[in-house]
C-alpha positions, 0 to 999 in steps of 0.5 A, spaced: 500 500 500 502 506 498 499 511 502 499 519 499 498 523 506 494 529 502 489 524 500 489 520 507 488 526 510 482 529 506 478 522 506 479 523 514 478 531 514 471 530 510 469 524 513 470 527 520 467 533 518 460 530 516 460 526 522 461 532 526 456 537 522 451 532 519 452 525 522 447 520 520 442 523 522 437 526 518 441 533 516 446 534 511 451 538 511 453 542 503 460 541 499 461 549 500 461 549 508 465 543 508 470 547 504 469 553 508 470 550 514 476 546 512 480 552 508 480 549 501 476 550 494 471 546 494 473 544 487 478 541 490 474 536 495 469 534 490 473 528 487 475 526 494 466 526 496 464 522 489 470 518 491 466 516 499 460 517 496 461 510 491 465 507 496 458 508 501 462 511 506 457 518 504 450 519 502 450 525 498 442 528 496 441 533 491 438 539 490 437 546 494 437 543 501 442 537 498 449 536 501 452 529 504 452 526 511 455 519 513 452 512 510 453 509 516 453 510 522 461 513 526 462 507 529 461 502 523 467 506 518 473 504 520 479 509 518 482 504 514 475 504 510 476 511 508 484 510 506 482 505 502 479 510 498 485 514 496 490 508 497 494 507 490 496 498 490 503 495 487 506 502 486 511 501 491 518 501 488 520 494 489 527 492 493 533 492 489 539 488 491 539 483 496 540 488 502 533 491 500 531 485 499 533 481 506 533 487 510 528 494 508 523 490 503 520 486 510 521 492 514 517 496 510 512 490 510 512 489 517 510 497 518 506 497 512 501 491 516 502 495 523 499 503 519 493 497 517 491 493 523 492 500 527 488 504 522 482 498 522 481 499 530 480 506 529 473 508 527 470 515 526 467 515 532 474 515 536 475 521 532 469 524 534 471 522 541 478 526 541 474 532 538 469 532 544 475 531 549 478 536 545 472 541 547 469 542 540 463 543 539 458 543 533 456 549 532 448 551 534 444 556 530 441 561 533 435 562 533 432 568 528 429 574 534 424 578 530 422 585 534 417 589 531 
């Protein structure tokens, strides 16, 4: 697995960022206030949602109020599900010469199924748990006070 850390980063920082705004629930959260929220162009996402939309990590819904929200529910979407989606396979140089080979090829190997198996037990929910432990909190509308 060859892992590129800004795609990574991005599968993470959108899904985390759809648990915590939308979650599972019945609300959705738009590809524009995920852009603005994260600081990047939201050109630059769209590839990136497609992507956990067909993998089934994200339901997208169309229309003036559409936007995206999780498929399912935080502690069923493992990290390693989100990665998978932006992992390139067998483009990793292979070993050459007999040191390579002996040495860092297993060593790379060894790390390789270390990153999965961690990645495997961490879930979205454990991310949202951090955030909470953090003191973040989802910001709540205010409620629209009319006065005549």
């Amino acid at each position: 697995m060859l892992l590129r850390q800004d795609r990574a980063l991005l599968a993470i920082d959108l899904a985390l960022d759809i648990a915590f705004h939308a979650g599972r629930g019945g609300g959705v959260t738009g590809a524009a206030e995920i852009a603005a929220r994260l600081g990047v162009l939201r050109r630059g996402i769209e590839p990136a949602l497609q992507a956990l939309v067909r993998a089934g990590i994200l339901d997208s819904h169309r229309g003036p109020h559409g936007g995206y929200r999780l498929a399912r529910t935080p502690t069923q979407i493992a990290l390693a599900d989100l990665l998978a989606v932006t992992v390139e396979e067998d483009r990793a140089p292979s070993a050459t010469g007999p040191l390579a080979e002996a040495v860092t090829a297993p060593l790379w190997r060894e790390l390789d199924a270390m990153v999965t198996e961690r990645l495997r037990a961490l879930t979205l929910e454990d991310l949202l748990e951090r955030a909470r432990a953090a003191g973040l909190r989802r910001a709540s509308a205010e409620p629209l006070h009319f006065v005549i």
